[in-house]
N, C-alpha and C positions, 0 to 999 in steps of 0.2 A: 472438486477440491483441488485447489493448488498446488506445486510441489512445495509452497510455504510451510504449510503440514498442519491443515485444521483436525482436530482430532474431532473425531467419527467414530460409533459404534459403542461408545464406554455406557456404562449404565447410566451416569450422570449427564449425558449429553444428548441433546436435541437431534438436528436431521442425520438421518441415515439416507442415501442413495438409491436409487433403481437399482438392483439387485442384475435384472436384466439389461442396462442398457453397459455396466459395469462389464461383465461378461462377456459380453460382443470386443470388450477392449482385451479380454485374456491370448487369445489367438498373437495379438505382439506380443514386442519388449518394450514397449515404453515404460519408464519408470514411475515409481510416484504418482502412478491411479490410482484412486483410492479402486476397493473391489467388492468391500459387502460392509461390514460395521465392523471395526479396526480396534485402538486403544481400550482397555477398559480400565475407566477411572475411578468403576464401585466393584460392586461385586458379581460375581460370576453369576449368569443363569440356571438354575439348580429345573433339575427336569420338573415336567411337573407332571405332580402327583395329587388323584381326584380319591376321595375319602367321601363316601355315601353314608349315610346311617338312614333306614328304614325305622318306623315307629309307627305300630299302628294299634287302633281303641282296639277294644272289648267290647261284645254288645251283649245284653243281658235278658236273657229270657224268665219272664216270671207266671204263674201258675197260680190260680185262687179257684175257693170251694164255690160252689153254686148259691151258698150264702153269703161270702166273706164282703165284707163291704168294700176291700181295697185290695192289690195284688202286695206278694211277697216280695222281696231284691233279694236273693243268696247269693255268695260267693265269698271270695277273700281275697284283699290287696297285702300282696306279700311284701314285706318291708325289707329293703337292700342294707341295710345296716349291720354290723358287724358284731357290734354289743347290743344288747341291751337296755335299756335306761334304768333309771333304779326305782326299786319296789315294782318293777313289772312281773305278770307271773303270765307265764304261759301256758295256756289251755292246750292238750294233748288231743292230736285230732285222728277220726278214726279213719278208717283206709274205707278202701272204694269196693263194694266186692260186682264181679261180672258174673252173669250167668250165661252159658252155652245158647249160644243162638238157633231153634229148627221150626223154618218155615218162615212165615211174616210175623215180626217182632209186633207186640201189642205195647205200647208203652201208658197205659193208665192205667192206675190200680186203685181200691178204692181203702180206705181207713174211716174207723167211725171216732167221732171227737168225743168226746165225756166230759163234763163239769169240770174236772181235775186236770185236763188238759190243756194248752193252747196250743189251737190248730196254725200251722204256717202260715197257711195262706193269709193271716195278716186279718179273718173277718170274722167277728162278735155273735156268739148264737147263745140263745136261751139255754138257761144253766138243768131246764124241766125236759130239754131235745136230746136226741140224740141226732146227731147232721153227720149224713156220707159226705165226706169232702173227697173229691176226686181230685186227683193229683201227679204231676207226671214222676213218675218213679225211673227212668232210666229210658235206653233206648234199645236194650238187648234185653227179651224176655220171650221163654218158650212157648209157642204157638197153642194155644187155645186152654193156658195157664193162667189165670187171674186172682191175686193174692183174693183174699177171705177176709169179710168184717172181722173186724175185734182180734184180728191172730196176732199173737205176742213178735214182737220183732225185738230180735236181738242187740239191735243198732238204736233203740231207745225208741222215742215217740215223733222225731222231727222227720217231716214229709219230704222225699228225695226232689229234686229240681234238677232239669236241665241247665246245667249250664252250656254258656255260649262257644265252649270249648278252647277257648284264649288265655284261659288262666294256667295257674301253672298247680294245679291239682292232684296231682299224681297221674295215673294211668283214666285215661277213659275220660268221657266227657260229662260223668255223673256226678254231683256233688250233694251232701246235705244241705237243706235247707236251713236257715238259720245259724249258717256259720258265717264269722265275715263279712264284707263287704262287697259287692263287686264292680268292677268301672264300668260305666257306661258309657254308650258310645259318643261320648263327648269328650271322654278322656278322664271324666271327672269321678272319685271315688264317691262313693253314697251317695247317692242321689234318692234323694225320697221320693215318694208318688205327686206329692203337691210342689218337687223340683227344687225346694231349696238342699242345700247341702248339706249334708248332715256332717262333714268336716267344720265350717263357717256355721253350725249351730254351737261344734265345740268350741270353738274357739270364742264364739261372743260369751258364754257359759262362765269360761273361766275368765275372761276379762272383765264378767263383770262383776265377779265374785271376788270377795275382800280374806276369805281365807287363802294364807297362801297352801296347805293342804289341798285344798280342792281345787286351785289353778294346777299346783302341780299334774295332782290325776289328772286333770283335762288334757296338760300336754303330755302324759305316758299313754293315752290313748290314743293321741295323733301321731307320737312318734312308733307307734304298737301299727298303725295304718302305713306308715311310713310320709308321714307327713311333716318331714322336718323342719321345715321353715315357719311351720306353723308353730310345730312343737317349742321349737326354740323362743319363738314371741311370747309363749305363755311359761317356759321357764325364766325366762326375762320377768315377765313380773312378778312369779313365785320372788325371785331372789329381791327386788325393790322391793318388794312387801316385808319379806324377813331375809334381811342381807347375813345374818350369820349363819345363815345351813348352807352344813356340808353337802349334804343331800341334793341340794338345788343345784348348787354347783356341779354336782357331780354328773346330774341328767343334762344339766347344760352341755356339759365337756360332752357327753353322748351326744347328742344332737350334733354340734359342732365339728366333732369325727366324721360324723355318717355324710355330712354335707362339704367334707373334706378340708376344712379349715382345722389342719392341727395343731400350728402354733396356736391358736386362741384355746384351744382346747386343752393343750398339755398346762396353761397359764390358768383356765379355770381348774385344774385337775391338782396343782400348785397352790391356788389361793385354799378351795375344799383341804386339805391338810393341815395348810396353817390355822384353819379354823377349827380341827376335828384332826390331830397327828394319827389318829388311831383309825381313823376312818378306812375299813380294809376294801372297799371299792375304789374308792379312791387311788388307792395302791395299788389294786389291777387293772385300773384304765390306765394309769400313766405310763404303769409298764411295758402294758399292749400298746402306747404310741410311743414307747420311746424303742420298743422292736418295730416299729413300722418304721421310724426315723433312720433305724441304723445305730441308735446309740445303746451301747453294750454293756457298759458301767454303770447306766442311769435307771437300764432295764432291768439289771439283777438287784441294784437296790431296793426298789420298789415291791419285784419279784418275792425276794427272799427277807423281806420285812419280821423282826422279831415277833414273834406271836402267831405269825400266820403258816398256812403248811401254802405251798407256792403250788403252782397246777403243772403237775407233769407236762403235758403239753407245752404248756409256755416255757416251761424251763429250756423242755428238748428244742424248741427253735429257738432261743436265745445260744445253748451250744454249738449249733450248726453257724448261726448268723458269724459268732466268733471266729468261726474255723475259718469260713469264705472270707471274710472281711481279712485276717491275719494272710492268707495265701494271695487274695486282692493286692493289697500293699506290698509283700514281697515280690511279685509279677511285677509290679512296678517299677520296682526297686532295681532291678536285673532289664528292665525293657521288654521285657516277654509280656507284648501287647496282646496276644491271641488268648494268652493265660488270664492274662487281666480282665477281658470281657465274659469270659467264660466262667469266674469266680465271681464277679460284680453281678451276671446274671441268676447265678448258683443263689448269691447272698439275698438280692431283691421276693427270687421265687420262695424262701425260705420264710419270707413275714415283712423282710427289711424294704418293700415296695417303693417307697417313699422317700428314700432315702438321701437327700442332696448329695451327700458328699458319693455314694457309691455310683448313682448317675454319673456325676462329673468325671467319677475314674474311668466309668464305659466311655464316657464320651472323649476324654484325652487319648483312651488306647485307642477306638472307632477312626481319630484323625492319624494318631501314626499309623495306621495300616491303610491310610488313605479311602477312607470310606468315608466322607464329609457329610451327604446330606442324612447319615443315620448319626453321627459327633450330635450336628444340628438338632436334632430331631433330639435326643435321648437330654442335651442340655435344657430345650423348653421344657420336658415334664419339671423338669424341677421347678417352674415358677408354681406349679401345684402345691409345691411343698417347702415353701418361703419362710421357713423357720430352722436355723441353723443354730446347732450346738456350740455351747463355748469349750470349744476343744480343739485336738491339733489331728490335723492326718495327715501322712508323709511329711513329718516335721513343721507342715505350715500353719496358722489356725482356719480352722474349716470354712468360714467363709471366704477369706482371702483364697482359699484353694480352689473355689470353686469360681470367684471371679479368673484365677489365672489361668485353668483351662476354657474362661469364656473369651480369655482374649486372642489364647491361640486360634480358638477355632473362627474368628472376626477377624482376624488375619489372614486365616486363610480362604476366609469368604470373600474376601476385597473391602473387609469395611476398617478398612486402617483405622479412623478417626475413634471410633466405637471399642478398638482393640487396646491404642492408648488410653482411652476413657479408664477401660476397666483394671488393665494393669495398674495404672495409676491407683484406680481405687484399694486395689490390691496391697500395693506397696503403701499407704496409709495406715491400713487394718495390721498388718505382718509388718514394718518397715525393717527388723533385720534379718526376713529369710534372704538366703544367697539366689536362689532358685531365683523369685519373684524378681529380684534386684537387676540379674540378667534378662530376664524375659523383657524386663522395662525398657532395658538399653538395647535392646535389639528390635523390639517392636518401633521404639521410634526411627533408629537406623534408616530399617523398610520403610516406615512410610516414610521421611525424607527423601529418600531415594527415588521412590514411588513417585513423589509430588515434582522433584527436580527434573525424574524422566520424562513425565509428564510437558512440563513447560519447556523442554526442549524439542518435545517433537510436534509441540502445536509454532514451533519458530521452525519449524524447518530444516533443525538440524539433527536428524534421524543419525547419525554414526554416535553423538554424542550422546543421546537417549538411551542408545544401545547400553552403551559404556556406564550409565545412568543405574539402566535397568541390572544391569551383573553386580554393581556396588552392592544392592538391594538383597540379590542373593546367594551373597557370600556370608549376611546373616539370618537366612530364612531361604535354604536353599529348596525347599517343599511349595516355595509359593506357586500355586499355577497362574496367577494374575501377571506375577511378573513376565514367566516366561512366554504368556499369551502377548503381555505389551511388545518386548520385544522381539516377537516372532512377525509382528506388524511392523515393525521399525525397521528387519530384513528384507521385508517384503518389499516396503518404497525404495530400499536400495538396490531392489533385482536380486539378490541372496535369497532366492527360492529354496534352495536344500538347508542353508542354518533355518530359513520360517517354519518350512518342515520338522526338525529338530527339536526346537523350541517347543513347537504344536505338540509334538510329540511327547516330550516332556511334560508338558500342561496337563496331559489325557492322562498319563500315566498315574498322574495324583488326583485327576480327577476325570474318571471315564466319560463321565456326559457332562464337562464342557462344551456347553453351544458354540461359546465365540473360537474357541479355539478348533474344534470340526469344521466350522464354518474358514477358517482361516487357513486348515490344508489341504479343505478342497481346492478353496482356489488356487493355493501355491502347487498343488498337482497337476490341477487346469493348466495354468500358467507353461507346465513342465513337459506338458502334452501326455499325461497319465492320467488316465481319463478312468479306467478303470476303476483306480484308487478313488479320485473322485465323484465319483457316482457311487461308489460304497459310500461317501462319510454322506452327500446329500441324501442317499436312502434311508441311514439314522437319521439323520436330519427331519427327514421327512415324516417320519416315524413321530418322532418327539415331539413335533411342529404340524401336526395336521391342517391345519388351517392357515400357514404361512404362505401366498401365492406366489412369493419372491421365490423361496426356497422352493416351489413346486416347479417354479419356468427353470430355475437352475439346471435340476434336477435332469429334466425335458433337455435342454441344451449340451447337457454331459451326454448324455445317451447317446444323443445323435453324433453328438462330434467321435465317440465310440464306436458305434456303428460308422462310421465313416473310416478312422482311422481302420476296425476290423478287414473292412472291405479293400482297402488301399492295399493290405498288405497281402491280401488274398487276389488281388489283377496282378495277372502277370503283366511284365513290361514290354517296351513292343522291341521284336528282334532279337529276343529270346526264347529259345527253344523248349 
């Protein structure tokens, strides 16, 4: 590159240099080498961070008599949903009992079947027979102990089964037979013997059926499997079928919850009211997402509905959600960031999970304490929960408040353009908060700044970029982009210790900055402090496993270390 001053290194821009042939030119002073990847004209390199998720089947052991014409499937698919749908009733299931293991465990026992009976294992016998069905009862049973035809079992008449051990059953790997469902190792729940699905039997069942009653059930039985997407399809046509129940609506809002869509949910849970005001499920699903939401007014309405007694429980997290949220906003208010995360997190852990607006406050304190890529991080969960209250928080209305802390932290990533965007949209929604009004005028400041320093130092005129870049952060004195541009702008000037500085700066607000690690090693290099150098390449290195530029660097620091080490340790000649 020229001392013209082609900008190198920005996220937005194409070739970057030999890393090593750059290097070899550190040992001068010539000016205006470029040295590694310089300007940046998006946004910073945020470390990277690798997120694994493990998931694996179930496999399913089944067990049949010496008669049965077909094998049994036991087990149970546990449903992750938090309510339950309505008119579901849940069967009380009995526990596991172990017995004392001595010597070699025998696991079959035998039961005899009777006319009045049906035997598990799933196979048809003459009502004039009496059939031993042999069947695995456990895997712990006392050595040379073998239950007894016809002996009364306390745990009723279903034949115990192996389970595959992957479920989540209580203790032990024993389950009853004829509970349940269980996956098999396709991943698929119920899987019959002849392979079709017995999920995709419910579901053609109720679609094909004209009551909406009985579509219903079909989808409280999938949503009971945890089958929501399914469940949802045939509340969908319960309610085309008879669009005025409350009822339908209400299992819909269920479904729609569990699969995390809660604006659509809180809106079915809305319409189910208007058609049925008395509807008292109704009125504790909405409550339960408007404490998941965060909204505290909306939740006690609902909660404490005339006629109804309200559930302990919900009441006591709705008091706490208050208390957090009210200490939230004053931490705010006063700038006691550390307070603020620590209540936003208090309030989340308490019910309020979901909650836009208390995310955005972790994630404005998260930036003022300069922790950026956890801002980042805590502002995406919120696309989960893309339904925002008509209300206000710290004076703004809640959505505007959550685009304004989306545009500080876009600003502070380097995405100026994206920063404006949202401030703007901001200042639409709120147009006379004061707050927003400033954030507006300062966001654009920086990026003009940003843009001007820019185009002066791909001309070549690096002192005026400089001057460019300081405009910038005299409104936004936290940017680490800025101070990383102009810490490159020192550098083509020979101003080794301001690039240092700058860099310095940069890391301060944001610890693992690449481009700016990258940019005081070399100003180190340059400086003959080689040391320091080879410290920031070995994060580097760290960071960047597989970056071969940054591995020769690395190698080059070393030596030139070693080298310097040893210089200083020969004595000279004609010295005693």
């Amino acid at each position: 590159m020229s001392s013209a001053g082609k900008v190198a290194g920005d996220e937005d821009a194409g070739g970057v240099g030999s890393l090593a042939e750059r290097f070899a030119d550190s040992a001068s002073c010539e000016m205006n080498k470029p040295d590694y990847r310089e300007l940046d004209l998006g946004s910073p390199v945020s470390p990277l961070m690798v997120r694994s998720s493990i998931s694996g089947g179930a496999t399913t052991t089944t067990s049949s008599g010496s008669s049965s014409s077909s094998g049994s499937v036991s087990g149970k698919t546990s449903a992750s949903a938090s309510s339950d749908a309505e008119t579901l009733q849940s069967t009380p299931r009995r526990g596991h009992r172990r017995s004392a293991s001595a010597g070699a465990p025998l696991i079959y026992s035998s039961r005899t079947w009777t006319p009045n009976s049906t035997a598990t294992g799933g196979g048809i016998a003459s009502p004039n027979h009496h059939v031993n069905v042999v069947g695995l009862s456990g895997n712990i049973c006392p050595s040379g102990k073998i239950s007894k035809p016809n002996l009364a079992n306390a745990n009723g008449n279903r034949m115990a089964t192996l389970s595959s051990g992957s479920g989540n059953y209580g203790h032990g790997s024993i389950m009853r037979g004829g509970i349940g469902t269980p996956k098999t190792s396709s991943g698929n729940a119920g899987e019959t013997s002849n392979g079709k699905s017995a999920g995709e039997s419910v579901v053609k069942r109720g679609m094909a059926s004209l009551d909406p009653e009985d579509v219903k059930n079909a989808g409280n039985e999938l949503y009971r499997k945890g089958k929501f997407e399914d469940a949802l399809s045939l509340y969908d046509r319960a309610i085309a079928i008879s669009p005025d129940s409350a009822s339908y609506r209400s299992n819909r809002a269920a479904a729609l919850t569990a699969l995390g869509r809660l604006g659509e949910a809180v809106r079915d849970c809305k319409e189910a009211l208007r058609l049925d005001p008395g509807h008292a499920r109704s009125h504790q699903r909405l409550a339960s997402l408007y404490l998941r939401l965060g909204q505290v007014e909306n939740a006690r309405h609902h909660l404490c509905y005339p006629g109804q007694q309200p559930d302990p429980c919900e009441l006591s997290k709705l008091q706490s959600l208050e208390k957090h949220l009210n200490l939230c906003i004053e931490s705010r208010k006063i700038g006691d960031w550390k307070n603020a995360v620590k209540e936003s997190d208090a309030a989340m852990e308490g019910g309020a999970k979901s909650s836009p607006l208390l995310l955005a406050c972790k994630a404005e304190a998260l930036l003022k304490l300069h922790k950026l890529q956890d801002a980042e991080m805590s502002l995406k969960a919120i696309s989960n929960s893309p339904f925002y209250p008509q209300s206000r928080f710290c004076g703004m209305v809640a959505e505007a408040y959550v685009l304004y802390v989306q545009s500080q932290v876009d600003m502070a990533m380097g995405k100026f353009d994206s920063a404006v965007t949202a401030v703007e949209k901001a200042g639409r929604i709120d147009y006379s908060n004061a707050e927003i009004a400033l954030l507006l005028s300062n966001v654009k400041m920086v990026a003009n700044a940003r843009a001007r320093g820019n185009d002066l130092f791909s001309s070549g005129r690096f002192a005026e970029a400089c001057s460019a870049y300081g405009e910038g952060l005299k409104y936004d004195n936290c940017n680490s982009v800025l101070y990383c541009n102009r810490a490159v702008c020192w550098s083509k000037l020979g101003l080794w210790e301001k690039s240092i500085e700058d860099c310095n700066q940069a890391l301060m607000i944001q610890p693992n900055y690449i481009k700016a690690l990258l940019r005081r090693a070399v100003s180190n290099g340059k400086l003959g402090r080689w040391e320091e150098s080879v410290r920031d390449y070995e994060v580097l290195r760290r960071e960047r496993p597989g970056d071969s530029e940054i591995a020769e660097s690395l190698r080059r620091a070393q030596v030139a270390l070693m080298a310097s080490q040893h210089e200083c340790h020969t004595p000279k000649p004609g010295v005693n």
